[in-house]
C-alpha positions, 0 to 999 in steps of 0.5 A, spaced: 239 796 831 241 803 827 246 802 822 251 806 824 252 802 830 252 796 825 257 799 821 260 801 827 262 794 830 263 793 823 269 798 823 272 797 830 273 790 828 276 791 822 284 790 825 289 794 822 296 791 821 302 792 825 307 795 820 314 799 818 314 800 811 322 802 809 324 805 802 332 805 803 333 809 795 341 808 795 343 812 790 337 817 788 336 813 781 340 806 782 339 801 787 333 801 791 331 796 797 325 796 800 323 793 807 317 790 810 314 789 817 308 787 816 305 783 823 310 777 824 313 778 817 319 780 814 320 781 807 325 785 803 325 787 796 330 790 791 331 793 783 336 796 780 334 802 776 328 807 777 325 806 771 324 799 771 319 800 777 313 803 773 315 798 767 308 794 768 313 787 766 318 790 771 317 785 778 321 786 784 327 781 787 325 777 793 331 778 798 327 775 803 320 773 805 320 769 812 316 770 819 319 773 825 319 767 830 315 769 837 321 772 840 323 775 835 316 778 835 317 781 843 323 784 842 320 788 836 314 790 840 318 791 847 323 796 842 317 799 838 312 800 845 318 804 847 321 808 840 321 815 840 315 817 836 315 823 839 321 826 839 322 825 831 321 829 826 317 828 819 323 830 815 331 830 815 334 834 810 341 836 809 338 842 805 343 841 799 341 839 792 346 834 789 346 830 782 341 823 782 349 819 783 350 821 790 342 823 794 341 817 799 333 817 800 329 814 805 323 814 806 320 810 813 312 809 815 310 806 821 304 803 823 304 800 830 299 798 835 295 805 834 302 809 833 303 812 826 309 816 824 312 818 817 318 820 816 322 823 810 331 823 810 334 826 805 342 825 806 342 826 813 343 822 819 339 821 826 341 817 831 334 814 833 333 812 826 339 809 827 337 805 833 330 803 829 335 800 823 339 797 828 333 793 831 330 791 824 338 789 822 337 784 828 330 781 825 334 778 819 336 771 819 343 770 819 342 763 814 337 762 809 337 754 807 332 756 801 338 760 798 345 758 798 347 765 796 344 769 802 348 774 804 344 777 811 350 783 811 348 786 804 340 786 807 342 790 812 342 798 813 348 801 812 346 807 816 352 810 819 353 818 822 359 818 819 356 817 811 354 823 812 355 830 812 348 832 815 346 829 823 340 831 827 
């Protein structure tokens, strides 16, 4: 047997993970959440300051960190397997320069069954990217026993045409 048919197999059986990384930077430099769909997890983390980020002491709070359930898990396969992918651009920018106060960033990487698309905004609304926030708002519990606290409508996007100037 050669070797690079063993690495071969070797390769093709390592799985990749089915993902959607999210990095929603509210406000430039203040307020940052970040949302994770890895396989049948959801997890989504917050920090308020920028800096705190690369402060090796600094760590992330948890917002939530759950599984999806199997139906939960079907609709998001059913809504990926049909997503535009195609049709979407690597960027969305609404080309002006503003202070660290008022530029909303996002920054979205998919990885889902073989598709991959990356994708940058900056203060500007798409409707498709729109609809994506909305399915992943509908994987958020609305309860969460382990915290009293737990509020699902904070965690969800606040993605809306009207927030911005900018819509392509």
């Amino acid at each position: 047997m050669s070797l690079l048919f063993t690495i071969g197999n070797y390769l093709s059986a390592q799985r990749v993970p089915n993902s959607i990384v999210i990095h929603d930077n509210q406000y430039a430099c203040y307020n940052s959440t970040e949302y994770f769909i890895i396989d049948s997890a959801i997890s989504i983390y917050g920090y308020s300051e920028e800096g705190d980020m690369y402060d090796s002491g600094y760590t992330d709070e948890v917002y939530l960190d759950t599984t999806l359930s199997k139906t939960q898990l079907n609709t998001l396969n059913y809504f990926i397997e049909r997503f535009p992918f195609d049709s979407l651009k690597e960027e969305y920018s609404s080309g002006m320069q503003k202070s660290c106060d008022s530029l909303r960033q996002i920054h979205i990487e998919i990885n889902w069954k073989g598709r991959k698309k990356e994708i940058q905004i900056d203060d500007c609304y798409n409707k498709d990217v729109g609809i994506l926030f909305d399915a992943i708002n509908m994987l958020i519990p609305k309860n969460n026993p382990r915290n009293p606290d737990y509020n699902s409508e904070i965690l969800k996007f606040d993605y809306e045409p009207e927030q911005f100037q900018c819509q392509k």
